[in-house]
C-alpha positions in Angstrom: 11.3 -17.8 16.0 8.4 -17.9 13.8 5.7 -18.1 16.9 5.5 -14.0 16.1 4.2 -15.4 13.0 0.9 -16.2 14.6 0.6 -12.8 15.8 1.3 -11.4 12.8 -1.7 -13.9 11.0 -4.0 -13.2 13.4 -3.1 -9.1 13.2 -3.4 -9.1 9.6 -7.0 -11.3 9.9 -8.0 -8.8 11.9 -7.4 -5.9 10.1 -8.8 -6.9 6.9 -11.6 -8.2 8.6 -12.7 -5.9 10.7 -12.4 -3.5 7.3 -15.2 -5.0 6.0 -17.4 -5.7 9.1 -18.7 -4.2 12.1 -19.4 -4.6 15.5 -23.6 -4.7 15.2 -26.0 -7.7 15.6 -29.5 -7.9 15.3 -31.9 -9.3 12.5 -33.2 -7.9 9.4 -35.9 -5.8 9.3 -38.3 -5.5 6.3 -37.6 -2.5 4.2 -39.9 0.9 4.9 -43.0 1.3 3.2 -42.6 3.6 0.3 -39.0 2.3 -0.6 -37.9 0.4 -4.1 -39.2 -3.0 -4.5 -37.5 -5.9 -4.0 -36.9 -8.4 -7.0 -39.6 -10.6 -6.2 -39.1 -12.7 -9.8 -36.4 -13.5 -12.3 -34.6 -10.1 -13.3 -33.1 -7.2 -11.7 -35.1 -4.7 -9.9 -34.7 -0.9 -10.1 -32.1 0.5 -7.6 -32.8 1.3 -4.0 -32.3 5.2 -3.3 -32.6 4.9 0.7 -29.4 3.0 2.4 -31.5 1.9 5.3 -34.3 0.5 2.6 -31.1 -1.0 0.8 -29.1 -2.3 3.6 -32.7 -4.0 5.1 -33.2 -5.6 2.1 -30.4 -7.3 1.4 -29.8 -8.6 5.1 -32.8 -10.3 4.8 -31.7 -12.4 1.6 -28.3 -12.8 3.6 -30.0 -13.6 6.9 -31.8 -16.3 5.0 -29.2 -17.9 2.6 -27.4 -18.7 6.2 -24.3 -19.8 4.5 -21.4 -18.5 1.3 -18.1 -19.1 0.2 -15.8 -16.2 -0.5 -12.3 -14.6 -1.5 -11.0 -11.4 -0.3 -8.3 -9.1 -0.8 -7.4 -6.4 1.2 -4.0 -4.3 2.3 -2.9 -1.9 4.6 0.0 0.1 6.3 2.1 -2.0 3.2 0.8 -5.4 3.9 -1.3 -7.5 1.4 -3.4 -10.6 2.7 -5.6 -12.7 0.7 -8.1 -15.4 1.3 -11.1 -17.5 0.4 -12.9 -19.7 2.2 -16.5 -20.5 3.5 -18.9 -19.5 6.7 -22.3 -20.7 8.0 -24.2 -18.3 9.5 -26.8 -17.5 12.1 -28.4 -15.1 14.4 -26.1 -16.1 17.2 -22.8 -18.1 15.7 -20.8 -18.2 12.8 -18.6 -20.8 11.7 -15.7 -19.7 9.4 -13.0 -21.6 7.7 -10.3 -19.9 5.9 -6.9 -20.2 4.5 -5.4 -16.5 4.2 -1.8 -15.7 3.1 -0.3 -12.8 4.8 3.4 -11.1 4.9 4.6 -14.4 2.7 3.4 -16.8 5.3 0.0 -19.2 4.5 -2.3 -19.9 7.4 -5.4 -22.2 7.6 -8.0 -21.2 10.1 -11.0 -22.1 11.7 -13.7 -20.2 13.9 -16.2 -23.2 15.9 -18.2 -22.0 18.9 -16.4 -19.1 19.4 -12.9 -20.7 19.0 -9.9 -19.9 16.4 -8.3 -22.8 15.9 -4.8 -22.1 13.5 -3.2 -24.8 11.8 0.6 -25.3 12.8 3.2 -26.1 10.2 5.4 -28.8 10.9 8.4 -26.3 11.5 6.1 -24.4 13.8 5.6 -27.6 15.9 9.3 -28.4 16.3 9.7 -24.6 17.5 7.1 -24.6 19.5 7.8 -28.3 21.5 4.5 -29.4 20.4 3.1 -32.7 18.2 -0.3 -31.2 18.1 -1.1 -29.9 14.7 -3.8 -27.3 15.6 -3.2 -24.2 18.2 -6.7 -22.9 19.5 -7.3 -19.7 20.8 -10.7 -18.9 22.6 -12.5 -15.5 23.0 -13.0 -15.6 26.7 -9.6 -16.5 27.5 -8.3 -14.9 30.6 -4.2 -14.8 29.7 -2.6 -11.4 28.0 -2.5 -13.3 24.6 -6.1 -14.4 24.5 -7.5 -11.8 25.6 -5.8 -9.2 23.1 -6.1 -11.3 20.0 -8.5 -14.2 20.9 -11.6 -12.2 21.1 -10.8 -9.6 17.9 -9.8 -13.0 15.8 -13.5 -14.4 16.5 -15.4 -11.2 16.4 -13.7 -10.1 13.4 -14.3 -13.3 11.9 -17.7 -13.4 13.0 -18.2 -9.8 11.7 -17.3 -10.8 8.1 -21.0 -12.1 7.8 -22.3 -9.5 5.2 -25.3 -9.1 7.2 -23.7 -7.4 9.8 -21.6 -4.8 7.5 -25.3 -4.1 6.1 -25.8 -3.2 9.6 -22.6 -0.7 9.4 -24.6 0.7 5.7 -27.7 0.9 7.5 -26.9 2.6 10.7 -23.9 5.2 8.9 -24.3 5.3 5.3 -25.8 7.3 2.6 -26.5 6.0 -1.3 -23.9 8.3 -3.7 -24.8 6.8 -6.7 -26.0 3.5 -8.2 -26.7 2.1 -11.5 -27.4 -1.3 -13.1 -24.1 -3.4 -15.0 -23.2 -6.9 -15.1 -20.1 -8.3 -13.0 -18.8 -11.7 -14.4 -21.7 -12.1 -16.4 -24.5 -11.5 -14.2 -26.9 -8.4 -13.8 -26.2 -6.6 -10.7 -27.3 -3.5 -8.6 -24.3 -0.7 -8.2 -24.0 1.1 -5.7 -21.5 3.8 -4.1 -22.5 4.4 -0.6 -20.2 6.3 1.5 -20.0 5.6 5.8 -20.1 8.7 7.7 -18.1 7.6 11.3 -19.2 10.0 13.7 -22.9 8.8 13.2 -21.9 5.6 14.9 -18.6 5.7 16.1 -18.9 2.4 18.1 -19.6 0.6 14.9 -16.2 1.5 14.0 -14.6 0.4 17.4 -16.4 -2.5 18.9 -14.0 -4.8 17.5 -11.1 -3.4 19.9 -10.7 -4.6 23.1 -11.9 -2.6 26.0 -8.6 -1.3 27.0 -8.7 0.4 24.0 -11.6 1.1 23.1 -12.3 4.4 25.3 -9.0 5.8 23.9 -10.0 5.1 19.9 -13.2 6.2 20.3 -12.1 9.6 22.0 -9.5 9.6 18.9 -12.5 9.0 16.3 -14.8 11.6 18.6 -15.4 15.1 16.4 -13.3 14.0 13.5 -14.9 14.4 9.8 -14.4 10.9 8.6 -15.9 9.6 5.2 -15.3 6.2 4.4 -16.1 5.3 0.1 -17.1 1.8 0.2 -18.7 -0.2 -3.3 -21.8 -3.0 -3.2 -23.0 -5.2 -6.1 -26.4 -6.7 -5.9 -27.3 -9.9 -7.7 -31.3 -9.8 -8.8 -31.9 -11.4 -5.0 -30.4 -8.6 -2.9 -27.5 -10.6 -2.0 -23.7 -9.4 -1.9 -21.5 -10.1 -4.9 -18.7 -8.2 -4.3 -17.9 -5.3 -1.6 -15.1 -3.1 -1.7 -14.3 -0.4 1.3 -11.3 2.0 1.9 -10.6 2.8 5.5 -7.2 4.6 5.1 -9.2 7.9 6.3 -10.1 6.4 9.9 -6.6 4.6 10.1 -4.5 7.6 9.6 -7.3 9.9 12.1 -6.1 6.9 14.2 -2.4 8.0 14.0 -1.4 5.1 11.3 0.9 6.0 8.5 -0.9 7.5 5.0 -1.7 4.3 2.9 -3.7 1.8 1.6 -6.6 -0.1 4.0 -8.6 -1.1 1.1 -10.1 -4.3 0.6 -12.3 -6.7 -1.8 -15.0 -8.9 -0.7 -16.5 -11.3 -3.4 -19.4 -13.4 -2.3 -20.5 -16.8 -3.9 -22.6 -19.7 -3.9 -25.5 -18.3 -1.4 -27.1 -21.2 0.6 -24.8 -23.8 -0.2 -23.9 -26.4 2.2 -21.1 -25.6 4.8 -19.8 -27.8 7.3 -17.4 -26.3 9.4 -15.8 -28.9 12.4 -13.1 -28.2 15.1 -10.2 -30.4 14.7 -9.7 -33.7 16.4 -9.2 -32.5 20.4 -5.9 -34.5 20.7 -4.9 -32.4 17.6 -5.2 -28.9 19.6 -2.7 -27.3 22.0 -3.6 -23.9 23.8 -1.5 -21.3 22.1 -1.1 -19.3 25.5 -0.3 -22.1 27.4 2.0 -23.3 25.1 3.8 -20.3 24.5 4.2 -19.9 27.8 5.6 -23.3 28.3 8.0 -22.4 25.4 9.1 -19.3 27.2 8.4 -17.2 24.5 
């Protein structure tokens, strides 16, 4: 029955995710007096020194483009999963579209108001006793299913907004090293910043549900964990490309030694994005339906 297969999506999506992302909100704050300048002009400016002076300044860029596509690669505990696709983005929603291929299996899926819709596959429908092309699964569901994957799968996607990983720099991190290259042919900021979790262990956890949440962050609590993570700057503060490992948290967590690395690479800044839930007489519940199915 490939209904599991859902799961599995939606697991992987969430793990890859939530690797480069956080649970923080808020808006950007100008950077602190005294720090590097930003590139006000055509051309690269020096290197910020401070990660709070780095990770303000380049949420406010982010904050104000509202909008990028994207392709990311990430694995973990054996899995690979990769993805492109485009958000719109805003102080209080995202909208997300994304096709991701996980485990061998190729998903298309869509975050609108706070809803994950996943496309169904023909052979999915048949299994599943359904002519509806689109399963929807909403973050204040009350049933097992939504509530255990519903709420991470929007979050998550949500939390893939760079601005709010900047928040995760900002609130954890500290500048290694930096220096100035060019990454397919544009000039770009390097940085290696690395995320110190017990200075904001909830920035690590707020992703889980609450169930679990008490129990991971007692796991996390007292632990020395340093997660290496990678950011290049175009000349206008904004995210090219981020890469962050968090096999040291998942195996303080108890998972298997491994990879949990992934790849963010960040394009067209501002560009239009429309983002629309499906037709409604193309969406089933996936709780309810599963539960019709008997599965």
């Amino acid at each position: 029955m490939r209904k599991t297969s859902l799961v599995a999506a939606g697991a992987a999506l969430v793990l890859t995710l939530t690797a480069c992302s956080n649970s923080a909100t808020g808006t950007a704050e100008p950077a602190a007096a005294g720090g590097q300048p930003q590139a006000q002009s055509k051309g690269l400016a020096s290197p910020f020194t401070d990660a709070v002076q780095l990770a303000s300044a380049s949420k406010q860029n982010t904050v104000k483009s509202k909008s990028a596509k994207f392709t990311m690669e990430g694995s973990a505990a054996g899995q690979t999963l990769t993805a492109s696709g485009a958000m719109a983005m805003d102080e209080t929603d995202t909208k997300f579209s994304m096709t991701s291929t996980a485990a061998g299996q190729t998903t298309e899926m869509r975050l609108v108001d706070k809803v994950m819709y996943i496309k169904l596959p023909a052979e999915e429908q048949k299994q599943l006793g359904t002519d509806k092309g689109w399963a929807k699964i909403s973050s204040d569901g009350t049933d097992p299913l939504s509530q255990t994957l519903g709420g991470m799968l929007s979050q998550s996607a949500e939390q893939s907004d760079p601005s709010k990983m900047l928040d995760q720099i900002s609130k954890t991190g500290r500048i290694i090293s930096s220096d100035q290259t060019e990454l397919n042919g544009e000039k770009v900021n390097h940085y290696k910043v690395e995320l110190d979790v017990a200075k904001a262990i909830d920035q690590f956890t707020g992703q889980v549900p609450a169930a679990a949440r008490a129990k991971l962050t007692d796991m996390l609590k007292g632990k020395d964990i340093k997660l290496p993570a990678e950011l290049w700057l175009n000349e206008d503060n904004l995210p090219v490309q981020v890469t962050m490992d968090q096999g040291p948290m998942m195996q303080a967590l108890g998972a298997p030694a491994g990879d949990a690395k992934f790849t963010m690479k960040y394009s067209d800044w501002g560009t239009q994005v429309d983002v629309v839930a499906p037709p409604a007489d193309q969406v089933v519940d996936l709780a309810e339906l599963i539960k019709k199915a008997g599965r």
